[in-house]
Structure formats: C-alpha cells, structure tokens
N, C-alpha and C positions, 0 to 999 in steps of 0.2 A: 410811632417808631420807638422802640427799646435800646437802653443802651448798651445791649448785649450787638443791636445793630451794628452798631457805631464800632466796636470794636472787633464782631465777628464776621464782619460783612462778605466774607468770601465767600459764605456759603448762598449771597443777595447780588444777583445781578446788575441791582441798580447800584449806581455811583453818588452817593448822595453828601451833605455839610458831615453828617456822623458818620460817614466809612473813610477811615482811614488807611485801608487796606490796599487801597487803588490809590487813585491819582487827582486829581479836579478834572474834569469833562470840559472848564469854559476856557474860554479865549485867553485870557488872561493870565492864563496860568504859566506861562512863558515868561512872563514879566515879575511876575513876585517869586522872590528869591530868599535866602538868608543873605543878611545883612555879612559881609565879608572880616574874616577873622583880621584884625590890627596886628600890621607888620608884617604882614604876608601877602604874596603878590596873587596867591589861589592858595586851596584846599590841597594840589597836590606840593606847594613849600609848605606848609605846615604839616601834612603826615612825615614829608622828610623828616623837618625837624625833630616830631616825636619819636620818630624809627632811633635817631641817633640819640638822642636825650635815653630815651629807655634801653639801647644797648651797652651807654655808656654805666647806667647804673646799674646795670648785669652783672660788668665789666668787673663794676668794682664790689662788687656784692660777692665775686667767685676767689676775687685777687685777697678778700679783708681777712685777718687773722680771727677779729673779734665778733663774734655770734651777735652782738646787738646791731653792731654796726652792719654785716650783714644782712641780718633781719630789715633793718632801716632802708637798706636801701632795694629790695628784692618788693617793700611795701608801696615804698615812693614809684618805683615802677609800676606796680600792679595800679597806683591812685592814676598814675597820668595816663592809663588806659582809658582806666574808668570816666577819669574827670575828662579827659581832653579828644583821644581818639574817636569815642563812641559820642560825642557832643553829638556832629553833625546830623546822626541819624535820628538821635533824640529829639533835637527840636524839629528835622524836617516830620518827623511822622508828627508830631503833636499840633505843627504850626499846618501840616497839610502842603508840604509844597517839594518841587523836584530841585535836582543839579540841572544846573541851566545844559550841559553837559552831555545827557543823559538821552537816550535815544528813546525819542516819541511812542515806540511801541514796547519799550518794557517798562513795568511797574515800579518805582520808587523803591518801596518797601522792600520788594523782591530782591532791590539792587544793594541795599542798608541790611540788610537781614542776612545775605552774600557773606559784606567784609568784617558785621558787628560778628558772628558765629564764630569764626575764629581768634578776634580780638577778648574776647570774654576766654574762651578757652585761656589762651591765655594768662589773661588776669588770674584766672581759678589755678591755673598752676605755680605762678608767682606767688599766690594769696598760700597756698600748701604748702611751698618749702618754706617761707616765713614760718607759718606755722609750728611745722615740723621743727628750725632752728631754737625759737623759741622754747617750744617744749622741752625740747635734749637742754639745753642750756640752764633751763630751772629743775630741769631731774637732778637728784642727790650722784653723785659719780663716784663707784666701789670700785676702789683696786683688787682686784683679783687675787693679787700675791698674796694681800696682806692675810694674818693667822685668822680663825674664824674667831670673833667676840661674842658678845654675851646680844642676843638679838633688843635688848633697848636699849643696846648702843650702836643700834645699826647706820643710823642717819649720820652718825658720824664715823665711819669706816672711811679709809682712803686719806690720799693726800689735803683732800676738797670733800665740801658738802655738795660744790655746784662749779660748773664753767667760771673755769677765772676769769673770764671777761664781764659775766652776769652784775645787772648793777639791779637793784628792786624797784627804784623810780623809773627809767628808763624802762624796764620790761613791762610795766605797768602801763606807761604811756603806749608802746607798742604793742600789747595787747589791745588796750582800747580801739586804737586804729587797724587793726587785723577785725574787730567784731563787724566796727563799721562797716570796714571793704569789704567782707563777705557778706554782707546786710544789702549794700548797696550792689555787689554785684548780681545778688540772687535776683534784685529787682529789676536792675536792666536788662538782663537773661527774659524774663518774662514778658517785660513791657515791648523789647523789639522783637523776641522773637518767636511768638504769641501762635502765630502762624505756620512759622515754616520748622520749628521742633517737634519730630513726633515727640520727645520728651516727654512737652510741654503739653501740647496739642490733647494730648493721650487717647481717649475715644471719642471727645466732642467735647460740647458746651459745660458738663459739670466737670469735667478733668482739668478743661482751660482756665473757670472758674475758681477753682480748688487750687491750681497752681497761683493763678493769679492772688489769692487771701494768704495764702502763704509764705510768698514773699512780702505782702503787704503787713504780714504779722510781725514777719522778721526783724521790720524797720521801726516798731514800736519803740523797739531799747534804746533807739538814739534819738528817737522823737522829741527830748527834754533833754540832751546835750548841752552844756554850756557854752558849745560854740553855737552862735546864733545862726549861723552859714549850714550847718552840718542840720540843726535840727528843721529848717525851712526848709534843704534838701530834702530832709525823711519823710515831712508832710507833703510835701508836694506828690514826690512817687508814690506813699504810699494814697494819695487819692484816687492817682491815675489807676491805681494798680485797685483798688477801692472800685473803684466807677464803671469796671468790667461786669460787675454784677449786676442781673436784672434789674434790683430796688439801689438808687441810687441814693438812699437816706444815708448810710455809713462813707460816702465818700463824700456828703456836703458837710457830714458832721466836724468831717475832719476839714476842707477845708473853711468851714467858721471861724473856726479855732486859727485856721491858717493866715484868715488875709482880714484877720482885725488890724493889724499893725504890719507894713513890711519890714523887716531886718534892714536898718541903712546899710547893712552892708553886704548884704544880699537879694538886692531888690528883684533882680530878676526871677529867682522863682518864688517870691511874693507875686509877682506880677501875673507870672505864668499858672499859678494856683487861682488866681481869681479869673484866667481866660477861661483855666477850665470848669469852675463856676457859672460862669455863661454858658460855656458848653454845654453841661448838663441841665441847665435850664430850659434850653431849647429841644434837648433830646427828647422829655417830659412832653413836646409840645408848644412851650410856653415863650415862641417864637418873640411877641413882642416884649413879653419880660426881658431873654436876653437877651435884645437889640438895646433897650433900656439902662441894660444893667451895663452890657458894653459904652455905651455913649457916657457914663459914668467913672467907667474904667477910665476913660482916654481922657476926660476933663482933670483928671486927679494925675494922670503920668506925670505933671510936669513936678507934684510933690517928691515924685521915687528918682525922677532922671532928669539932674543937671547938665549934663551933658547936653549940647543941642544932637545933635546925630544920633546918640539913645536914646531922645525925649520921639526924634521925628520918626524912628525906627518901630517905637513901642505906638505912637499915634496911629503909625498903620498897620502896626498887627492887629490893634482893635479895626477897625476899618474893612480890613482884610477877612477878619471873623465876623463882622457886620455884612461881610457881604455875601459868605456861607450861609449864615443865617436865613437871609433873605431870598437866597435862591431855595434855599430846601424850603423855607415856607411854602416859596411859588409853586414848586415841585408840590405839595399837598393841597392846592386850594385847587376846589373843581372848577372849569373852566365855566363850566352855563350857569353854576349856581352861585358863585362869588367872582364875578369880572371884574367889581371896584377892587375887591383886593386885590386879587391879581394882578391891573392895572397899576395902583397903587406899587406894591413890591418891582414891577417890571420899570418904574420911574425911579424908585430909589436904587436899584441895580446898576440902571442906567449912569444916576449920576456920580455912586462911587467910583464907578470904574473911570469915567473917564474926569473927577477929580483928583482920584488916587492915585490910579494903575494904568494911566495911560501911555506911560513910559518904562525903559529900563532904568533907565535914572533916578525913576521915583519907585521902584519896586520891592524895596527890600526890607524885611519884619525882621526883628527881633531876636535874634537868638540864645540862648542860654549862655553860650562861651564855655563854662563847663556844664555836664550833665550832672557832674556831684562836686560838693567841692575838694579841696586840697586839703586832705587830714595827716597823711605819712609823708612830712619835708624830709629828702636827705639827709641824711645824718650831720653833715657839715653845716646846713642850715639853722641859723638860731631862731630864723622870728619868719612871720606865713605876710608873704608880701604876692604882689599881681598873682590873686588866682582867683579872684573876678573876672579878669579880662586877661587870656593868654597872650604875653607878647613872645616874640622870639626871646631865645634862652642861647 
C-alpha cells in the first residue's frame, strides 16, 4: 500500500489504518474521541466562544482610526480561525476519529470538510483586507492639490510620505505575521480539503499532488522562525502535506529534522510529527517497525507531558495508532499462508482494545488544541500567553 493510498483513498473501496478519507470500520471506534477542549462544556461552547471573540475583533478592527491597529486585529482574527476553529478537524482527520455526535452513516471528513470550506474562506478574506491596509498605509500619500515638482522629489510630495498611523517596527511585525497566515492558511486548505475542492482536487493524483508541494513549499520561510511554536507548526504541516506524495523520503526528511528534540513549549506537534513518522513507516509496509517505533513513542511521553491527563491522553494516541497498525497488518497477511501471524496480531488487537478502549471514560487521544499557533496577538495584547491550550476568553 502507497501513501498516495492513505491519503487518496476515495478512489479505494477498502477502509483501511492509511485511509483517512472514511471513517474506522471497528467497534471501537465509538469510544475513541478527542480529548475535550478545557473550559468548555462541548465543542458547540467553544465555536460560541470563537463566533464572539472573532466578531468582536471585527468590531474593532471597522470602529479603529489607526491602519496598524486595524490591521492587528482583522490578523488576530484571521489566527483564531486558523489556530482554534479549524483545530478539531485537524486532528480528527489526522488522529482518524469521529464527533461522538455525528451520525453513523456519514463520513467524518465529509462532515470537517462541510464547516472548514467556509472557515478558511474566511480567514483568506480577513488575511486580504490586512493586507490590502497594510499596503495603502506604507504607500507614499500625494496630495493632489499640491503644484507639480521636480519628479526626484516625488516621494516627498503631500502633507506625509505615508499614513500617519504607520509606525516601521509594528508594520514589520505585522507583515511577518500576515506571511505566516497565509503560509499556514494555504496549508490547511489543502490538508482538509484535499477531497472535496475541485480547486484542489483538479484532474486527479498529480493536481492533488502539486497542490499538496505547494503549499508544502509555501511553509518553508517560517520553517527557521524564531518562535519555536511557529517553526514545529511549519514542519509538522509541511510533512503531512509532504507525505501525500508517492515516495515518502521528502516527508521523513523533514520530519528527522522535526522530532530530534520537542519544543517544550510546543510539544504537541513534536508529538504529533513523530506519530506521523510511524505512520509512514507502516504505509512502506513496515508494520512491526511502527509498532516498535510507536511503543517508543509512548515510553518517552511522559519526557514531553507533565501534565497527568496529557501524559494519559498522548499514551493512548500511541495505543490507539498501535492498534491501526495492527489491524491493517492483519488486513495483509494471507490467511492459509501466515495463521501465526495472523493469530499473533488478532491477540494483540484483542488485548488493546479492551485494555485501552474498553470504555468511554478511557477513550480519549490527544489533540492538538490549536492546528497553528498564535502569531497575530490583538493589538492591546503585550506578551503570547495560553495558546497551547485554548481556555475560555
């Protein structure tokens, strides 16, 4: 199996550990969930909360006299799209699992792919009038009235060279963060909605392909960001976005580089770059490698997550990916010609599930919390505090 499977599986009847395009087929699947957003009693208090957080900075982004501050906060909106809205869909497709919610006979992705479409648009249109403010505010500003002068003295015609709000550290910082969000938006556009954009889609597998390197290209420029949050985001997506391609060498290269060391203070998608490390290992085939490699993973969580609830959350997304593993193994071993294996896998199946996943109580993996991090703080904000973990606001 290719790892063009694993992520273009629509066109493959079977439901397999690398199709993420469906759903899980096993029992179980009812029981493993995302771990529950902190401070929120479900998923549908927390979209509240974001609806009003990002109206409110609309609000003030329409009411502000001054283009930066504007700009600032039309950004910070467009990040807590990015970052917070489109989470859930992010790690359900990657982690492989439904809304407990969600009716048995339609597709996950189908249902993520639905609400991310318009959430992105979106972004893309907050990410443009920033833009656009920006722009106008560092262009030279000619008064009309004044007499015509001698053209190299053009740049200083008018009252002003530039918007008297324009400050050149500030606009500097807010460029930087406008490159990003449209770095990182291009990439979530791609990774969720891979499928369901003819855009995207365009005539098949080298369109999907080509889209998918291109955003993957995109993310290079923040790859070595100084914020160590920002640049473990870039690598992560751009692997996933990476690993869409037949040969899976360019997306392990990248995560090598990724999950020598986590970011303490972005451990999660350290974490989440080495699951998909396993992933791709197993995609290859190399089914007892990444059970191996996973059983490694989970012995080291407790280095990345102090936390006990995010240590026990992260022990059984490995687990959980242990147990993908294992069944798509089983799913390739022929039945007359390898029974010990067979048998073998069908006992360690056995006894995950019903160490792990025997309960709803015990079901819940890992989830990102945000899908990127927090680069564009409201302008009133001085310093980047909880955007690790969204609490209410």
């Amino acid at each position: 199996m290719t790892l063009v499977t694993w992520f273009f599986a629509s066109a493959c009847p079977a439901l397999t550990f690398l199709d993420v395009s469906g759903d899980p087929p096993h029992t179980e699947e009812h029981i493993v969930r995302l771990a529950p957003l902190p401070g929120f009693a479900d998923e549908e208090a927390f979209r509240a909360s974001l609806t009003g957080r990002i109206a409110e900075l609309q609000r003030q982004a329409s009411e502000s006299p001054n283009a930066m501050r504007k700009a600032g906060c039309l950004l910070a909106a467009a990040n807590i799209i990015l970052a917070e809205q489109l989470e859930p869909s992010c790690s359900r497709k990657f982690l492989m699992v439904k809304e407990s919610n969600l009716p048995p006979n339609q597709p996950q992705q189908s249902a993520d792919a639905s609400s991310a479409g318009p959430a992105l648009g979106r972004a893309d249109a907050l990410l443009a009038e920033a833009e656009s403010i920006l722009q106008s505010a560092q262009e030279p500003t000619v008064d009309e009235n004044s007499p015509p002068t001698d053209p190299a003295m053009e740049p200083t015609r008018g009252p002003t060279a530039r918007d008297s709000t324009f400050e050149p550290d500030q606009a500097r910082s807010l460029n930087r963060a406008l490159v990003a969000l449209k770095a990182f938006a291009q990439a979530l556009r791609v990774y969720l909605l891979i499928d369901a954009d003819e855009d995207i889609a365009g005539d098949g597998l080298d369109s999907r392909t080509s889209a998918a390197r291109n955003a993957a290209s995109a993310l290079s420029i923040i790859m070595e960001d100084d914020d160590s949050r920002t640049a473990a985001a870039a690598s992560f997506w751009q692997a996933s976005l990476r690993a869409m391609e037949i040969e899976s060498a360019p997306a392990l290269v990248i995560l090598n580089r990724a999950t020598v060391d986590l970011p303490a203070d972005a451990p999660r998608f350290g974490f989440y770059s080495r699951l998909l490390r396993c992933r791709l290992v197993a995609a290859q085939d190399g089914w007892a490698a990444a059970l191996s490699l996973l059983m490694q993973v989970e012995e080291r969580a407790n280095l990345w997550f102090k936390d006990e609830t995010e240590l026990n959350e992260a022990v059984r997304s490995c687990a959980w990916f242990r147990l993908r593993v294992l069944q798509d193994w089983l799913d390739h071993l022929d039945p007359s010609a390898q029974p010990d294996e067979r048998a073998w896998c069908e006992s360690q199946i056995e006894t995950l599930r019903n160490e792990r996943f025997s309960t709803a109580q015990n079901g819940t993996v890992l989830r990102l919390n945000q899908a990127i991090p927090i680069i564009a703080l409201p302008p009133e904000t001085s310093s980047k505090t909880a955007v690790e973990t969204p609490t209410p606001r």
